[in-house]
C-alpha positions in Angstrom: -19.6 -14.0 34.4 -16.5 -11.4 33.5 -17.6 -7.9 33.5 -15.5 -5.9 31.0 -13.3 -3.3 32.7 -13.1 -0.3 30.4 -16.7 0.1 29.2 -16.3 3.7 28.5 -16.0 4.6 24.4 -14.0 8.1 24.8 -11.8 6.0 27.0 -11.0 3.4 24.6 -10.1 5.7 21.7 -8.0 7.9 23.6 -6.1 4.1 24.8 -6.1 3.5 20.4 -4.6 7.1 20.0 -2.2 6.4 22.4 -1.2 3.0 21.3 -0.8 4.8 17.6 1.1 7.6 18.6 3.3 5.1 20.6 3.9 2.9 17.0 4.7 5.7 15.5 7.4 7.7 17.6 8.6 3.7 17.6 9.1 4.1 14.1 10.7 7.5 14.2 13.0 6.2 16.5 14.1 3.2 14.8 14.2 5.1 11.5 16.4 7.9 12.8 19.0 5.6 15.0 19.6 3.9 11.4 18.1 0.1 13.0 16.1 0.2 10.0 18.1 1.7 7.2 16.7 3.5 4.0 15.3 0.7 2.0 13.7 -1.0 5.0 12.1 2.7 5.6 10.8 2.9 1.9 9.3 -0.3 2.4 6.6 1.1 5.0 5.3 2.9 2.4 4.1 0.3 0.2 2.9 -1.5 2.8 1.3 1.3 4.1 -1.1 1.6 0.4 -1.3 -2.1 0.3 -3.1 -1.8 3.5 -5.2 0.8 2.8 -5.9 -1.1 -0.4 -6.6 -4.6 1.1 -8.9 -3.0 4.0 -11.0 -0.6 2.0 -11.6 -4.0 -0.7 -12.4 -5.9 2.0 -15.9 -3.9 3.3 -17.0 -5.0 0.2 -15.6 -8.2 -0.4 -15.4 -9.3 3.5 -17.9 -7.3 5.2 -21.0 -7.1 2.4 -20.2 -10.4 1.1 -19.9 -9.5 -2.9 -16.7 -10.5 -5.1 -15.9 -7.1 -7.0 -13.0 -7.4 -9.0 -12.0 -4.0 -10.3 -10.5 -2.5 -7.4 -7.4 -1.6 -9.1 -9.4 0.9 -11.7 -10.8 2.9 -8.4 -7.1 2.7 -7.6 -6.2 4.3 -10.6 -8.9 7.1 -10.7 -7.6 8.1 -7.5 -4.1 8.1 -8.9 -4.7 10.1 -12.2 -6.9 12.7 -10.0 -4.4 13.5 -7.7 -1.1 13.6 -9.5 -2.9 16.0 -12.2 -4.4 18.6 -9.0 -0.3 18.3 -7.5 0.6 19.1 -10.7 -1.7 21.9 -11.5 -1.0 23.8 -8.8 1.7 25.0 -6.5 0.8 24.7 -2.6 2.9 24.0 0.6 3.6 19.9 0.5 1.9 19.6 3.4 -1.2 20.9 2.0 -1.1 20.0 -1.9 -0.8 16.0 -0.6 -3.9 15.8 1.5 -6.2 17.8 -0.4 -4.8 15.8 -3.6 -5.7 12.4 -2.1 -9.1 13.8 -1.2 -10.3 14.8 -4.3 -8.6 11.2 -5.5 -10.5 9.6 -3.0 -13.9 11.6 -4.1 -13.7 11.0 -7.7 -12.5 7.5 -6.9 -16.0 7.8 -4.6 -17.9 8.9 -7.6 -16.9 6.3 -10.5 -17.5 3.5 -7.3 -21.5 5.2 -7.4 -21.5 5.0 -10.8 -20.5 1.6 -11.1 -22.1 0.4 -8.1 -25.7 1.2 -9.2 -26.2 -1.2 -11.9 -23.4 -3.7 -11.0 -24.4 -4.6 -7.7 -27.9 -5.5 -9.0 -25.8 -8.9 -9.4 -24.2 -11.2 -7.7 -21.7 -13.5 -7.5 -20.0 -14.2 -10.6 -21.6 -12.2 -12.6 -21.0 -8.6 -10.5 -17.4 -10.5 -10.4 -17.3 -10.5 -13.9 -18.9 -6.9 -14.5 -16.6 -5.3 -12.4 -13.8 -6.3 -13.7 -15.6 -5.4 -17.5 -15.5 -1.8 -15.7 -11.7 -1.7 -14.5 -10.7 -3.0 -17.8 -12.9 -0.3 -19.4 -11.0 2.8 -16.9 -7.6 1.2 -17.4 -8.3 1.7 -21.5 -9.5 5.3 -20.9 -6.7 6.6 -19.0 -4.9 4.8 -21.9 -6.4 7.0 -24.5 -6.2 10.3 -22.6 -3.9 12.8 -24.0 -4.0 14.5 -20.4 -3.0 11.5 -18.8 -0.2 10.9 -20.4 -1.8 8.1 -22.5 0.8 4.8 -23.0 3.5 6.9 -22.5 2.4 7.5 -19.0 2.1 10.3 -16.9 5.6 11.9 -15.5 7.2 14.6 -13.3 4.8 13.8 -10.6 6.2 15.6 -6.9 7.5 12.5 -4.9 6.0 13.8 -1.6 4.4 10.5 0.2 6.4 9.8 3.2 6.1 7.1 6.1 4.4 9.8 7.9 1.8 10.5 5.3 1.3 6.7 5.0 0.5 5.9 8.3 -1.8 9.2 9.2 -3.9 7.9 6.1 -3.7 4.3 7.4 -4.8 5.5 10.9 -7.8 7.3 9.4 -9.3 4.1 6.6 -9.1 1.7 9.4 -10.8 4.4 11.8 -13.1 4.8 9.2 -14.2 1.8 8.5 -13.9 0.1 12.1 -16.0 3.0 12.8 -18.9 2.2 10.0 -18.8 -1.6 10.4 -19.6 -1.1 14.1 -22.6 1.2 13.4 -26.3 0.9 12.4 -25.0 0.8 8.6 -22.2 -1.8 9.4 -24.7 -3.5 10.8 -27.3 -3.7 8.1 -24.2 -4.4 5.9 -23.4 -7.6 7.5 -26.7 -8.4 7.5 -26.6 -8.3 3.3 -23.8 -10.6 3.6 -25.4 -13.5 6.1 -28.9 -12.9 4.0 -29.7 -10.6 1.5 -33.6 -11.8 1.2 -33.9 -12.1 4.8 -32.4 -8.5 5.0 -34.5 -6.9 2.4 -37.6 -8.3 4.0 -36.8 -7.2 7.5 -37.0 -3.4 5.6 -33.5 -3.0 4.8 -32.6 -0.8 1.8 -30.1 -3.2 0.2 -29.5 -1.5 -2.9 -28.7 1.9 -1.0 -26.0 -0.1 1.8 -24.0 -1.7 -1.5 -24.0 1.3 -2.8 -22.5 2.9 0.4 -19.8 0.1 0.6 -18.9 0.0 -2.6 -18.7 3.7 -3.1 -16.5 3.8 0.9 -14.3 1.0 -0.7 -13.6 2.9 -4.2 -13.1 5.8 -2.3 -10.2 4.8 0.1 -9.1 2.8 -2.8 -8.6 6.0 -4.3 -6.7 7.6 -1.6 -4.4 4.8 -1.9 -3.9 5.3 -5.8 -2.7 8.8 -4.8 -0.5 7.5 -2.2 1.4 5.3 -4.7 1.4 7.9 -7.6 3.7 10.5 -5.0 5.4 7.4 -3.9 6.3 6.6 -7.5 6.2 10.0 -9.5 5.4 8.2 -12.5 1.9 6.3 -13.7 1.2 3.4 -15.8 -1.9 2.5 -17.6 -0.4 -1.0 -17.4 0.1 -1.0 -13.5 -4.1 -1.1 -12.7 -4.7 -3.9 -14.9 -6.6 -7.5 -13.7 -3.6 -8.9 -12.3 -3.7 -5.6 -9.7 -6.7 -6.5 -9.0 -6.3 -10.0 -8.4 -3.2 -8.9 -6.1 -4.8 -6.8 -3.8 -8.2 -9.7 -4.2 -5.4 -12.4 -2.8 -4.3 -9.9 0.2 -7.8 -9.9 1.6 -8.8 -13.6 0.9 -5.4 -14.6 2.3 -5.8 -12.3 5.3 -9.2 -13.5 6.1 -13.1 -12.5 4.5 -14.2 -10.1 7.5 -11.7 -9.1 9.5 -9.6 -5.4 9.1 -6.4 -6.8 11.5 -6.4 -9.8 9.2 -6.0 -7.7 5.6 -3.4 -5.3 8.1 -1.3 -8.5 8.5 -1.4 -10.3 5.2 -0.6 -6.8 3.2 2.0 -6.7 5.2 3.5 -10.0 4.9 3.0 -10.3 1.1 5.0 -7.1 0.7 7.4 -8.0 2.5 7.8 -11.8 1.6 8.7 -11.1 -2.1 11.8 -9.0 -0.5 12.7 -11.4 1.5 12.7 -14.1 -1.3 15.3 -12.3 -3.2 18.2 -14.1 -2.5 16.1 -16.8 -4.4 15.8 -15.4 -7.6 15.4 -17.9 -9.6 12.6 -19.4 -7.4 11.2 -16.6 -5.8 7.6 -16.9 -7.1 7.5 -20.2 -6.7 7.8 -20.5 -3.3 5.9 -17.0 -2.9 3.2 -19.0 -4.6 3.3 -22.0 -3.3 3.6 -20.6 0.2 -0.1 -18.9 -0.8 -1.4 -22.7 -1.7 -0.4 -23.7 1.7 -2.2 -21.1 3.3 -4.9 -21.6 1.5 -5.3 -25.3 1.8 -4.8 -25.8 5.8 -6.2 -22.4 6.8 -8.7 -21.8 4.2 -10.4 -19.2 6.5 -7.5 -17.0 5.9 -5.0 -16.2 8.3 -6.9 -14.9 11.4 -10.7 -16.0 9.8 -13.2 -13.5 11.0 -11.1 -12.0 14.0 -10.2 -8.6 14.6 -8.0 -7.6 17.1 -9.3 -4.9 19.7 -7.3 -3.4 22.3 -9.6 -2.4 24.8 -11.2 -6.2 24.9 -7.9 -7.4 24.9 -7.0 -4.8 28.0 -10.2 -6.3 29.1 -9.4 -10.1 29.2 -6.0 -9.7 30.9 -7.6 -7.4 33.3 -10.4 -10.0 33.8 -8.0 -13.1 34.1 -5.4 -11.2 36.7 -8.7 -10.5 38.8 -9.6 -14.0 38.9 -6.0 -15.5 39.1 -5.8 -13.0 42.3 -10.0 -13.9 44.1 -8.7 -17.8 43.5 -5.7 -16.9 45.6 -7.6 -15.1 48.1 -9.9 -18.0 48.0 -7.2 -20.7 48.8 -4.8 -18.4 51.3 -8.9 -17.7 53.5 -8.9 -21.0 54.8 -5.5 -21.0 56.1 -5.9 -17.9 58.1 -9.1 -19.3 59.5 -7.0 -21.9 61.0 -4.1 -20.1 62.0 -6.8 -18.1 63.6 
């Protein structure tokens, strides 16, 4: 029996902040010696929300084992909120961005609380169904709002998300959420998701944890939304309708039901893939789609299933394997001595 090597917690999230801070200057580097040029730079960026966006839908979707649908109207409250407050007022960039995506990200929160309470008192098709009644029903707010710009849209936004910006935020959701899925709560969250009877009779408050999911996911949804409305400077009512939805519904599926490195991949790949497929205009979504159908039909799991990648266990397993590569050799090379002896 292997004994895992590097046991201590502190330890292993100094190793993640390490690896993290390594990416990045990576990044830095390659962005500044011009390897990647300008567009490929921008591109982080979506990425960047799409992951954010495909991780925080997927404690919900993956994790708790529901099928919300409206994901892209707590993208769009967190959108609206924090290109009005940048707006508003007149702070240092590297203040007016965070606290903006905060108070996206809590209003986002508090529209997820409000919706969550009698929506997740259903499930299946018919919270599927009810959510996306509720995004719908944001969408054609924002729409009618003379503060938001209305169909006209809202404009003049400060174009102030960077790759930096991106990837701190990306650092903290899937901190966040690796965090809460491996705790008590993450725990009794998964437990709704294998069996929600079975978990309400062992004393488990199920109500109060879908709540908590749903209101996390909305939340970092709605960071997300203010991510893309600084990336963009201008907002469209039309931009966080079903299809949005749907979009960010096919990252996570696509990426695998359950697992955080899986949505980090396939965001990533389904952003990218579309720019890639340029050259075939003319059949571009066609193969983007029917590359999806492939996926879908001989790894129906999603890409990586329920795995998620760690990089202390991994540490662990190549530390584990060298040690017993090396005791077999030790184990073969003792006899021979004894001889030569």
């Amino acid at each position: 029996m292997t004994t895992r090597l590097l046991k201590n917690v502190p330890f292993r999230y100094a190793l993640n902040a390490a690896a993290a801070a390594g990416l990045y200057i990576v990044l830095m580097i390659l962005i500044d010696t011009k390897v990647l040029n300008r567009y490929q730079a921008l591109m982080l960026i979506p990425i960047g929300f799409n992951i954010i966006l495909a991780v925080s839908l997927n404690l919900s979707a993956g994790f708790m084992g529901q099928l919300p649908l409206g994901h892209a109207g707590f993208m769009s409250v967190g959108a609206y909120t924090a290109a009005l407050f940048s707006m508003s007022v007149n702070l240092p960039t590297n203040l007016e961005l965070p606290l903006a995506l905060v108070l996206g990200g809590l209003a986002a929160a508090v529209f997820g609380v409000l919706i969550g309470l009698p929506a997740l008192r259903l499930k299946g098709d018919y919270l599927a169904i009810l959510t996306l009644g509720f995004g719908e029903i944001i969408r054609v707010i924002i729409l009618n709002l003379k503060f938001t710009g209305g169909a006209y849209g809202l404009r003049g936004i400060g174009r102030q998300t960077t790759v930096t910006w991106v990837y701190i935020f990306v650092l903290i959701t899937l901190f966040a959420l690796s965090t809460l899925i491996k705790s008590r709560h993450g725990r009794a969250i998964l437990s709704i998701r294998e069996d929600e009877i079975a978990a309400e009779a062992s004393g488990i408050p199920t109500t109060y944890y879908k709540v908590l999911a749903f209101s996390v996911s909305a939340a970092f949804a709605g960071v997300a939304g203010g991510l893309y409305a600084h990336y963009l400077s201008i907002l469209d009512p039309s931009s966080f309708g079903f299809m949005k939805s749907a979009e960010i519904l096919v990252i996570v599926v696509l990426g695998g039901l359950g697992s955080l490195f899986g949505s980090v991949v396939s965001a990533t790949v389904l952003t990218i893939l579309p720019e890639l497929l340029r050259g075939f205009a003319e059949y571009r979504m066609v193969i983007y789609s029917l590359l999806l159908v492939a996926v879908m039909i001989f790894k129906p799991s999603g890409l990586c299933g329920r795995y998620d990648f760690s990089l202390g266990d991994t540490l662990d397993d190549f530390f584990a394997l060298l040690r017993d590569k090396l005791l077999k050799k030790a184990i073969k090379e003792a006899p021979a001595e004894a001889e030569g002896k």
